[in-house]
N, C-alpha and C positions, 0 to 999 in steps of 0.2 A: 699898211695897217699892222700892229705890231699885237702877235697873236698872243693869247695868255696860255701859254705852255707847262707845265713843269716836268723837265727830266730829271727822274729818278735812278740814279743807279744802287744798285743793290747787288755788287760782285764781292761786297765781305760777308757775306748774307746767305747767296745761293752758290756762291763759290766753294764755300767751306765745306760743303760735301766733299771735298777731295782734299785738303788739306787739315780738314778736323777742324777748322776754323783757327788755325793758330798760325795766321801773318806776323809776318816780321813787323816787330814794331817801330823802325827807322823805313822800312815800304811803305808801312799804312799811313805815315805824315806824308810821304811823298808821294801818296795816292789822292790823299785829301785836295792836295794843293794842284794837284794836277788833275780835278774833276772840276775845282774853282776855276781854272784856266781855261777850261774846256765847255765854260755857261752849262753846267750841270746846276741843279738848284738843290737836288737833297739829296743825301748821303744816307743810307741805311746799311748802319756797320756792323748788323748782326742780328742772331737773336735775342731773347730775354728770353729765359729757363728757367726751372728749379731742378731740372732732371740733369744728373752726374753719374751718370756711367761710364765709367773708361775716361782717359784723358781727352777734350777740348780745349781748346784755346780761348782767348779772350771772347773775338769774337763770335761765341756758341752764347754768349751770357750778356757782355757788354754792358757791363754795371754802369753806372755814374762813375765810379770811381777810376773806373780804366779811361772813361769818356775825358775826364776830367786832367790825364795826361797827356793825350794827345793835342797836336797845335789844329784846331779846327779855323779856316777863312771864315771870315762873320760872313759871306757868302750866303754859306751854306745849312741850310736846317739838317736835324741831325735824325733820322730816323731807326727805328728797332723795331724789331716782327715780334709777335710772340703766336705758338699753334694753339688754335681753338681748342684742340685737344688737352690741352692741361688747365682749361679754365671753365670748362663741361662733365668734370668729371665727378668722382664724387667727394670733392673737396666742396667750400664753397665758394662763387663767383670773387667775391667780395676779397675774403682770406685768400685768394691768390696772387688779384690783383695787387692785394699791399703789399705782401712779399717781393712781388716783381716791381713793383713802381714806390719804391717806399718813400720818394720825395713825390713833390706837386713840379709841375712843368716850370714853373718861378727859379725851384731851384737845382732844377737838371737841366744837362746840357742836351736833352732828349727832345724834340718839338713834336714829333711826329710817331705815333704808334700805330702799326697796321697788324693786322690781325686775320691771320690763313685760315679761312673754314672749307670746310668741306660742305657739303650741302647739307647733308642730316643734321651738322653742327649749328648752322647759321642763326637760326631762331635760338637757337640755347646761349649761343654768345652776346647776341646781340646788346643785354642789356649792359656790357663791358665798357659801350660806349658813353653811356650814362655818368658811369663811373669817371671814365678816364676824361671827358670834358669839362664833370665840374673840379677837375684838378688842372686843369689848363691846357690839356695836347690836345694836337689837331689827329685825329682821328678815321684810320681808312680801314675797310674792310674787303680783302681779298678773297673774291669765293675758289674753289676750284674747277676745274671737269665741269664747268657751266655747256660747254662746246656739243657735251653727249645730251644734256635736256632738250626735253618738250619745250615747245613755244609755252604751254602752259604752267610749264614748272618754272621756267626763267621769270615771268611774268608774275610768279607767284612770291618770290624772291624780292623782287622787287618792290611788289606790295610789304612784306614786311620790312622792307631798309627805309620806305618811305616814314614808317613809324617812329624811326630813330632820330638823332642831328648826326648824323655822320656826316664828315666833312669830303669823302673820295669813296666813292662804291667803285671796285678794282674788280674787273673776270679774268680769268687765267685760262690760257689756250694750255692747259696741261698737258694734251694727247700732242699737242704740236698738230693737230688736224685740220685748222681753220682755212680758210684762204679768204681772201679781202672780202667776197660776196656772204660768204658765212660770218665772216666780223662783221660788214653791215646789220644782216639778219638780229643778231644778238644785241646789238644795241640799241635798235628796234622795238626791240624786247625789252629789255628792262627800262625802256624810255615808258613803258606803260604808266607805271605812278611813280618812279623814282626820277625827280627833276632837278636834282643836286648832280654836282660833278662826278666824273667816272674817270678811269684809269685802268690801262689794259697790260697784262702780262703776256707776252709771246715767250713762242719756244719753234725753234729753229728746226727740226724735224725735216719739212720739205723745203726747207730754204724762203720761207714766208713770213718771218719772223717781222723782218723790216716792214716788207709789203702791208701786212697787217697793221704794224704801231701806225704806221704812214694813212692807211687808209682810215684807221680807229680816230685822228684827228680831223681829218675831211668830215668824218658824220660827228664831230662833237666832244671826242677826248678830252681830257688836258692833262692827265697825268699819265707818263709814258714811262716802262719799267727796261733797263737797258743792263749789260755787265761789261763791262772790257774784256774784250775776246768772246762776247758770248757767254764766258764762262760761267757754268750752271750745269746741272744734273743730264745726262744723257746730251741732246742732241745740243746745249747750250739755248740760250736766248738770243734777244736784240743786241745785237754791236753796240755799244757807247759810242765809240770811233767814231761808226756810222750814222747814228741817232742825234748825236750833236751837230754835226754836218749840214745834215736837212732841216733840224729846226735852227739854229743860228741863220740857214737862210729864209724861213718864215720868219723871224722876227727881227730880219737883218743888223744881226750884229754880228761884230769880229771878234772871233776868240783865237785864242793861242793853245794851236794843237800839238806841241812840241814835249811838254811837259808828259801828257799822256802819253805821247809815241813813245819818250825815255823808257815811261816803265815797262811799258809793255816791249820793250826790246830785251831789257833787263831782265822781266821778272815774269811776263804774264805770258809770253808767245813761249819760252822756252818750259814752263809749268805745261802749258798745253800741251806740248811736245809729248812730254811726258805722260801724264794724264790722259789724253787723248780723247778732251769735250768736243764739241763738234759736230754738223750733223754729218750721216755716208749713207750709203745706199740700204742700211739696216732701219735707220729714223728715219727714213723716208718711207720705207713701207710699215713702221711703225704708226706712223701721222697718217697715214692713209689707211691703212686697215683698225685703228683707235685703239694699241696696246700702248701701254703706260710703258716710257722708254725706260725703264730702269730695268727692265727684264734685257735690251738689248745692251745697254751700262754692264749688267752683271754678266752678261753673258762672253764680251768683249774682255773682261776683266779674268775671265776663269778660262784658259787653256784646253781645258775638256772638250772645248767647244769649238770645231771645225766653223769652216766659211759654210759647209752644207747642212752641220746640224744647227747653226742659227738659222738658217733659210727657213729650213723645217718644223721646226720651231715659232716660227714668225705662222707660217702654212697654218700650223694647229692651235693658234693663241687667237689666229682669225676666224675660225670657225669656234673653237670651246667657249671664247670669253676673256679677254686681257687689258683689261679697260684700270682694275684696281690691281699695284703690283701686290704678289705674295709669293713667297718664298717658295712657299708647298706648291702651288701652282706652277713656277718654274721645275723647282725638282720633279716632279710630275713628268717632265719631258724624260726624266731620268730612271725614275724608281716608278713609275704609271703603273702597276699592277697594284691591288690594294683588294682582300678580302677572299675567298675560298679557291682557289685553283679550279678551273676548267681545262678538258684538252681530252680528245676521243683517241688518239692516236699513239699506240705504244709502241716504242722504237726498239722494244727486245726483239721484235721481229725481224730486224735488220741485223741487226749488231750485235744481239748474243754471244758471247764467246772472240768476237774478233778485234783486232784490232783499231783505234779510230783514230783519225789521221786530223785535224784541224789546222785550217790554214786563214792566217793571221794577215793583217796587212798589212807589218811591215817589209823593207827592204829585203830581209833576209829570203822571203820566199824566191824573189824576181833573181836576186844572187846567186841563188842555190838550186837555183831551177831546173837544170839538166840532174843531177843526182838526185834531188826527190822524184821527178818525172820515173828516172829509174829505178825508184825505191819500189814507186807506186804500182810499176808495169810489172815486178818481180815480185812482191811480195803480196800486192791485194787487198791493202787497209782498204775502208771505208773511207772516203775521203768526204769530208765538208767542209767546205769553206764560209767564213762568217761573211754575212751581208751580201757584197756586191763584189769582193776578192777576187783578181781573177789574171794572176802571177801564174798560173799552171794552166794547161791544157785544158781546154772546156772539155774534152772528152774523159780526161782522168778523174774530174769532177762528180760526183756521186751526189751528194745534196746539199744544198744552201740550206743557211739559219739566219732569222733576224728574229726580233722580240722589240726592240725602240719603235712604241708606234712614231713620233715624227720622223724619225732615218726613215721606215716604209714609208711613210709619204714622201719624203725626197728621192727615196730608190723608188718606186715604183716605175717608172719604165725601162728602169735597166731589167728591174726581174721577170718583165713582163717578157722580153727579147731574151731572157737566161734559160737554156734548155732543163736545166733541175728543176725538182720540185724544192719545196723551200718547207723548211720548218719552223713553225711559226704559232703563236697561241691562237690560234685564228677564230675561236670560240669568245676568246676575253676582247676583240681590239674593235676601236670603235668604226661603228659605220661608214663613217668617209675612206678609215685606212678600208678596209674589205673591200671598199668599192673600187677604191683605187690598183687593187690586185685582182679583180674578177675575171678570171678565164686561169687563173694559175694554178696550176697545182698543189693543195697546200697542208699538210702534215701537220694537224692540230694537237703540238703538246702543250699544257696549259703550265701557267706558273703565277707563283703569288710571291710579292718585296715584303722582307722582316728582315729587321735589323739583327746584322751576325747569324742567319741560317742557313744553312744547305739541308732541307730533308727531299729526297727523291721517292715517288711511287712508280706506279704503272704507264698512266699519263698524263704528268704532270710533277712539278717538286715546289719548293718555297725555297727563294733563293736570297742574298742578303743584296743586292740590286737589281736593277735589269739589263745590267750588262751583256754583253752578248756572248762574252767568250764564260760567263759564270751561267747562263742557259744553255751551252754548248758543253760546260762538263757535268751541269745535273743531269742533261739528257742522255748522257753516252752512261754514268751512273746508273739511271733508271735503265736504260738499255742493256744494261750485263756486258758490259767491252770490256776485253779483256785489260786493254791498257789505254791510254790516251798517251799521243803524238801530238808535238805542236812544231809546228813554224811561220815563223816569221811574226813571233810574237819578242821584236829587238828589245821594246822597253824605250823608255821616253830620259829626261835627266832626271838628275836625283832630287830638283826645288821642283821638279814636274807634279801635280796635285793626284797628275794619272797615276804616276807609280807605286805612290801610297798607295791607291785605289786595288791596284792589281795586286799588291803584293800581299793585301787584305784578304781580297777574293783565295789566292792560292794559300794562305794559310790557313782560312778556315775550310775550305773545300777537301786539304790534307786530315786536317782533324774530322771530318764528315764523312770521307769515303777511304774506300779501302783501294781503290782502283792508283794504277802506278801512274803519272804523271811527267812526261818527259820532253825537253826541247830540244828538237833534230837542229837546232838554225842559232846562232850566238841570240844571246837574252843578256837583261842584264836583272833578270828578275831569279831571286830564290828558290830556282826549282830543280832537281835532276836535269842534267845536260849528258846528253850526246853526240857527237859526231854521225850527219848522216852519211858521211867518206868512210865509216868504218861500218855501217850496217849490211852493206847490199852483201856483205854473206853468212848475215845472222840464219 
């Protein structure tokens, strides 16, 4: 029996997050013809926009006109997305829609318009559909983040699409969290009153993507959303490769997979390469704990960001809330202090007058290690080491400092097992990190993130992030030391995002305090250098 399917791919569409949307247009013919080979049925080569910010490519926009030079297989119907969000807003429905569609379907090479909402959007979009049928397209509505509702909010959903003629009610595994039995559940769901066709977006997350389209036809599918290579936002979606595969064998026909292999030899596996869509063991706990992977996209993409401060990160995004990406919400794993300084604990008690010794993580501490050891055993700094550092003698060790609450969640039982006491805002940091530290010793100096500040007090300062080694010279600051020592602070490359960062930190901390600042250990950052071979008989 020869099932009624339609595979959809949409890899000029959701791929374009990574190339801007601007395919080569000798690819995109030899994309077309090789999704016609491959018993694909519709082609969605883009968005429809009015928004132009920065350079996009064609398909960001995907006029009739651009449509109109490409060689398209009469195959294939030709479809374009537009976001709910520009047709909700406070323009009017109407005046957008003609903007974006200013022919009727008769005389565009467009058959098919689908339309991404959100769930707050859905009812305010809805009547778009009105519009765009009595002009001829066939018409589909993609909700997203349906996977995180109620039984009763799905079901509610659905009561209103049943009020439309939509021709495809489409849900999106957004989080990537679904597994086949939670796709049943959902279509269960919105089977309440909407009795017209459906279509599922997957997203690859835990490597469910397939399982899911696969199983979404078993309970009733027929429009399946696929990319080559996955290619898509974070963890990628459904294979095309693979999606054509299984249904060519449901509806037993022969297709020719040669065409698509080409490109993707050519064009699509060696992007990836580069790029780096895909799920890994980050979208996999991303899909499993329900944070939106663009925080692990971004996080992969920025160098700042060790294998353990993504963990940790992931840690505190699954307790705070990371379901809707936001920027601030990421920075927040970064710059997390916000509003008056707390911290009971003043460090002039320590450090007055002396010398402070900070020890950095990079190479140069483990290098230089017997001649600081001897610096340290002759001369008597204060020695602190940031975080978890621990290139010197635990005994010549004086006291540890963190301030990043997710680092203390990933460090937490190293400092648990570290014989200092730690300095730390322990007055500002949330519940979970405190708990995660309970039994430690912990030296409460507080701080607050402003953009370009260093001011220090008693206990506590306002610093311009929350970096650790920029908490480690307000404190010594507030402390009255006579001077600050660093090593093993090498410095990163010059396209490094870090060494801006630091070289920020040390210039305005120079203009801030009055306290001498100097690296015992090669740097490649702008600050007083010395030789610690030539100190030990300062």
């Amino acid at each position: 029996m020869t099932v009624k399917i339609n595979v959809l791919d949409c890899t000029l569409r959701d791929g374009g997050y990574y190339n801007s949307w601007n395919f080569p247009f000798v690819l995109t013919n030899k994309y077309l013809e090789a999704m016609s080979s491959a018993g694909v049925d519709m082609v969605e080569l883009g968005l429809r926009s009015l928004i132009n910010n920065g350079f996009k490519g064609a398909n960001a926009y995907t006029t009739d006109s651009y449509l109109q030079t490409l060689t398209i297989p009469s195959r294939l119907k030709v479809a374009v997305m537009i976001n709910a969000t520009e047709i909700v807003g406070d323009l009017l429905l109407e005046d957008v829609l003609h903007k974006l569609f200013p022919n009727d379907a008769a005389e565009s090479p467009v058959d098919v318009v689908r339309i991404a909402c959100h769930v707050h959007e859905f009812v305010k979009a809805l009547p778009a559909c009105n519009w765009l049928k009595q002009r001829g397209y066939i018409v589909g509505f993609n909700v997203m983040q349906v996977a995180d509702r109620t039984q009763e909010e799905v079901e509610a959903l659905s009561f209103e699409a049943s009020k439309y003629p939509i021709d495809t009610l489409y849900f999106a595994d957004s989080m990537g969290s679904m597994d086949p039995a939670q796709t049943t559940k959902i279509i269960g769901w919105l089977r309440k009153h909407w009795q017209g066709e459906m279509g599922i977006h997957t997203h690859d997350n835990m490597g469910l993507a397939l399982s899911n389209t696969l199983q979404a036809v078993k309970d009733g599918v027929t429009w399946l959303d696929a990319t080559v290579t996955g290619m898509g936002r974070g963890p990628g979606n459904a294979r095309t490769e693979e999606l054509v595969i299984e249904v060519a064998e449901m509806r037993n026909q022969a297709i020719n997979m040669v065409p698509l292999m080409s490109i993707i030899r050519c064009y699509f596996q060696p992007l990836k390469n580069q790029c780096g869509w895909g799920s890994n063991p980050y979208y996999y706990l991303s899909g499993k704990y329900g944070i939106h992977p663009t925080y692990i996209q971004e996080m992969l993409g920025d160098s700042r960001y060790n294998e353990e401060d993504i963990l940790a990160a992931l840690n505190h995004l699954k307790i705070e809330g990371g379901k809707k990406f936001s920027f601030n919400a990421l920075d927040a794993s970064r710059h997390f202090y916000q509003g008056d300084a707390k911290g009971q604990w003043s460090p002039e008690s320590l450090m007055a007058d002396r010398e402070v010794l900070i020890l950095g993580a990079g190479a140069g501490v483990a290098e230089h290690k017997v001649s600081i050891e001897s610096y340290i055993n002759n001369k008597k700094p204060l020695v602190i080491a940031l975080n978890t550092q621990s290139a010197v003698s635990q005994h010549l060790i004086d006291l540890r400092i963190a301030c990043h609450p997710v680092r203390l969640l990933a460090d937490c039982e190293a400092h648990a097992a570290l014989p200092q006491p730690l300095i730390t805002p322990a007055s500002m940091l949330p519940v979970d990190v405190l708990q995660s530290l309970k039994g430690k010793e912990l030296l409460d100096f507080g701080l607050t993130v402003q953009a370009n500040t260093f001011r220090f007090a008693a206990t506590n300062a306002v610093l311009p992030n929350s970096l650790v080694i920029s908490y480690a010279l307000a404190m010594a600051t507030s402390g009255k030391a006579s001077r600050v020592l660093l090593a093993g602070f090498d410095g990163y490359g010059a396209d490094d995002p870090r060494s801006l960062e630091m070289q920020q930190v040390l210039a305005l901390y120079k203009q801030a305090s009055a306290l001498d600042v100097v690296s015992i250990t090669p740097t490649n950052y702008s600050v007083k250098t010395l030789s610690i071979y030539a100190m030990q008989g300062e």
